[in-house]
C-alpha positions as CSV (number, residue, x, y, z in Angstrom):
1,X,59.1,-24.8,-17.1
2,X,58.8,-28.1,-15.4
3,X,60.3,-28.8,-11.8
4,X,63.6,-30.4,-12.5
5,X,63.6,-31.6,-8.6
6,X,61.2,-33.6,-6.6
7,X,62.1,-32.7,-2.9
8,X,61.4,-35.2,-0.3
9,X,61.2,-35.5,3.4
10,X,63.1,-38.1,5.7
11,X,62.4,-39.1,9.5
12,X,64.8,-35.9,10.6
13,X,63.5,-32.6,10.3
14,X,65.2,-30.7,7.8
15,X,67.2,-33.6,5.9
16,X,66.4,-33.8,2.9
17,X,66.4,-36.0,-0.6
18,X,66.2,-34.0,-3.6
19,X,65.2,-36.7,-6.3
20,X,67.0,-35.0,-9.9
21,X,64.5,-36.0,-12.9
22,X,67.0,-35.9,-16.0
23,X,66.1,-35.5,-19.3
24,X,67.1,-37.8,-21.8
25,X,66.7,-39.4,-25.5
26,X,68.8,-41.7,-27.7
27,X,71.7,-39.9,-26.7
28,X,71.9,-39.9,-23.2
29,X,70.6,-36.7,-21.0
30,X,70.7,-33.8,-19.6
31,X,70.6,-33.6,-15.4
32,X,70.3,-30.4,-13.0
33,X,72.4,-30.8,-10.2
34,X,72.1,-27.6,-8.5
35,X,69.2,-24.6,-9.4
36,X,69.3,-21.9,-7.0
37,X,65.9,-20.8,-8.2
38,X,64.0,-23.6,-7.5
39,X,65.5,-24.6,-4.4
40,X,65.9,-21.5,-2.9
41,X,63.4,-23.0,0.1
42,X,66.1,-25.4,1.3
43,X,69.0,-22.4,2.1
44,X,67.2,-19.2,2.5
45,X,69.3,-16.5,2.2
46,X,73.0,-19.0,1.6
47,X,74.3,-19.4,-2.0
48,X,76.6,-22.5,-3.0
49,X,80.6,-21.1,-1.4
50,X,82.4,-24.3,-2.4
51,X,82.1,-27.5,-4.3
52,X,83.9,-30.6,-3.6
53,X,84.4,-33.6,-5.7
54,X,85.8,-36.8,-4.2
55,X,87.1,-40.1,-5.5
56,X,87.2,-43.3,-3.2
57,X,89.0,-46.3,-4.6
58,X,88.0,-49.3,-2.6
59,X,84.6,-50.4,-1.5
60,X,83.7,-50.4,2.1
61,X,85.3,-47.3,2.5
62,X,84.1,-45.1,5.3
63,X,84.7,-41.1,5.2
64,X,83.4,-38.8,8.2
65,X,81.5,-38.1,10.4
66,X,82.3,-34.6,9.3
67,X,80.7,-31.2,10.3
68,X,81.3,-27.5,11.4
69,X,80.4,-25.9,14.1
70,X,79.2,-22.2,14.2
71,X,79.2,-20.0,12.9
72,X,80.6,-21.5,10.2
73,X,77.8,-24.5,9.8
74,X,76.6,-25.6,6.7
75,X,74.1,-26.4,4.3
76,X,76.0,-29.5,1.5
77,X,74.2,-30.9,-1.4
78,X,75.5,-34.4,-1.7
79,X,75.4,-36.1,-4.8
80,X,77.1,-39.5,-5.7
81,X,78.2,-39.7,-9.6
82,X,79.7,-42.8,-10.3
83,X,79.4,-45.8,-7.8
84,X,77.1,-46.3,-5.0
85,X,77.0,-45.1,-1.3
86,X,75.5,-45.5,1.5
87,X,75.1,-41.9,2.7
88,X,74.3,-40.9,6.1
89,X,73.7,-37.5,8.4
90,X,73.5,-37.5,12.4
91,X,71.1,-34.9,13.5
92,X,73.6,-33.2,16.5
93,X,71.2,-30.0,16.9
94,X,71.1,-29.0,20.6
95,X,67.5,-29.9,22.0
96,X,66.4,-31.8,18.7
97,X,63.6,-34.5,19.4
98,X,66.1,-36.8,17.2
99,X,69.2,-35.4,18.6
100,X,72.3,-38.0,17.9
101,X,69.9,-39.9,15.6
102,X,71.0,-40.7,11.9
103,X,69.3,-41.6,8.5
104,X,71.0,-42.8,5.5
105,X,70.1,-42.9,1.7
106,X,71.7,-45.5,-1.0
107,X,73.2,-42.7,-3.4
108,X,74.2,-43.6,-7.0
109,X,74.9,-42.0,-10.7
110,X,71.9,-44.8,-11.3
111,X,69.4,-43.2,-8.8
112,X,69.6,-39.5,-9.1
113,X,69.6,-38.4,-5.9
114,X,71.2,-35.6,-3.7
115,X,70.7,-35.6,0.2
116,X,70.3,-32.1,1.1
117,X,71.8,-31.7,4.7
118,X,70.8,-28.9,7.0
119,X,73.2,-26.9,9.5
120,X,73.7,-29.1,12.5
121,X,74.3,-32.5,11.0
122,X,77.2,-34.6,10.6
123,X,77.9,-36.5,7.3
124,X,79.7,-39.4,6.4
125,X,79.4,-42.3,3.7
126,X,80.5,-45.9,2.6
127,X,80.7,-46.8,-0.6
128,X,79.5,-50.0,-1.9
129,X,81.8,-50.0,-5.3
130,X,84.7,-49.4,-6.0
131,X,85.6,-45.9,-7.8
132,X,83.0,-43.8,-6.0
133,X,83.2,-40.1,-7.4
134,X,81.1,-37.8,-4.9
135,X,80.1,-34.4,-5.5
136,X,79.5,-31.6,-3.0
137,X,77.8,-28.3,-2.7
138,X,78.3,-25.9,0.9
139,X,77.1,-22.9,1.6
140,X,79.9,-22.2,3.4
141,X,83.8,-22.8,2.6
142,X,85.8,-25.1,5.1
143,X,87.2,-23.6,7.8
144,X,89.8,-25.8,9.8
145,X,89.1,-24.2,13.1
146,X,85.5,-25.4,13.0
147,X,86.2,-28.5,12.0
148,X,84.1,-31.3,13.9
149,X,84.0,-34.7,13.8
150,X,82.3,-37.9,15.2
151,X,83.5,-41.6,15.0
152,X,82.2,-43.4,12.3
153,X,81.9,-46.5,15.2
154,X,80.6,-44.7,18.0
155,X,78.3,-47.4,19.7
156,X,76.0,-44.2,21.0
157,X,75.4,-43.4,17.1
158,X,75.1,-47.5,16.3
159,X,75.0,-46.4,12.5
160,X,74.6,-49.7,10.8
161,X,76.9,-49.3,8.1
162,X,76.2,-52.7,5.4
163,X,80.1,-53.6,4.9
164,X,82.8,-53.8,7.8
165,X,84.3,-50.4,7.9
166,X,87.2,-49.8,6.3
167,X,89.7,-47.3,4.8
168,X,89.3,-44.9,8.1
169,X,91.7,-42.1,7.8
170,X,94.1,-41.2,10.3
171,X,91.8,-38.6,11.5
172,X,88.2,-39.7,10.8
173,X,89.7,-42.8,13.2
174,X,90.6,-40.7,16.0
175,X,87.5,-39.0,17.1
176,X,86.3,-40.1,20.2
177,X,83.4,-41.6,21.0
178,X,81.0,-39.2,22.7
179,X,80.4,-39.2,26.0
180,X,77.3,-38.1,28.4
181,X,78.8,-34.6,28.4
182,X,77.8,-33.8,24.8
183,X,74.9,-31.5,24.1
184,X,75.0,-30.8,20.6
185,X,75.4,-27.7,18.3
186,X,74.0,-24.8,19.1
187,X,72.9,-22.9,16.0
């Protein structure tokens, strides 16, 4: 059998872009989102505890900077399957060489890709149509006491999101900016 993944590095150790290679003929095709089998190397000893599936109606959009802190940290498969994002992790692992930096990857049902986002990374995206559908995979289930979150427009983080932000929620807009007294997540 034939790898169904292609699993690529980025800049941040650890984050990861698993490029999907569907199948397909006159009828359309077949695509592995998830094998536990052949990417057992990315979560050693975690299985898949929830999935998630989003909608976001307007473009320009901005959801996150989400993450949990131990123990309950997590390994998410992120997958966009209708629309496009741009999709972006903040390394925020205590004495990281790129602590508090952040890569992003242009997500789409067109592209096939799935950034694979180790424990000790915030996550966040803007979509770039409207009608983005999302898909998630943790290796842990939410827990609202170790929640975390960063602001989207922190200047430290300087993400350079392509459209003017927009569609904050309540919360995502209420984090606070960090200051010099953050150290990161301990795993």
């Amino acid at each position: 059998m034939s790898a169904r993944f292609d699993i690529l590095d980025t800049p941040l150790s650890g984050l990861r872009v698993l490029q999907r290679k569907p199948i397909g003929d006159s009828r359309g095709y077949l695509e592995r989102l998830f094998c536990s089998e052949e990417l057992h190397a990315l979560a050693p000893g975690r299985h898949i505890a929830q999935i998630n599936h989003t909608l976001t109606a307007s473009r320009g959009t901005v959801r996150g900077m989400h993450f949990q802190h131990p123990p309950h940290a997590e390994i998410k498969y992120v997958s966009c399957l209708r629309g496009e994002v741009f999709d972006v992790a903040v390394d925020l692992r205590h004495n990281s060489p790129t602590f508090l930096r952040w890569h992003a990857e242009l997500l789409s049902a067109d592209n096939h890709k799935t950034l694979v986002i180790p424990k000790g990374f915030a996550h966040g995206f803007q979509t770039l149509t409207d009608d983005c559908e999302m898909l998630y995979f943790h290796t842990a289930a939410f827990q609202p006491g170790a929640e975390g979150g960063l602001n989207a427009q922190d200047p430290r983080l300087a993400i350079q999101w392509p459209l003017p932000v927009a569609g904050l929620s309540p919360r995502d807009a209420s984090h606070p900016f960090l200051d010099d007294n953050f150290a990161g997540l301990t795993l």
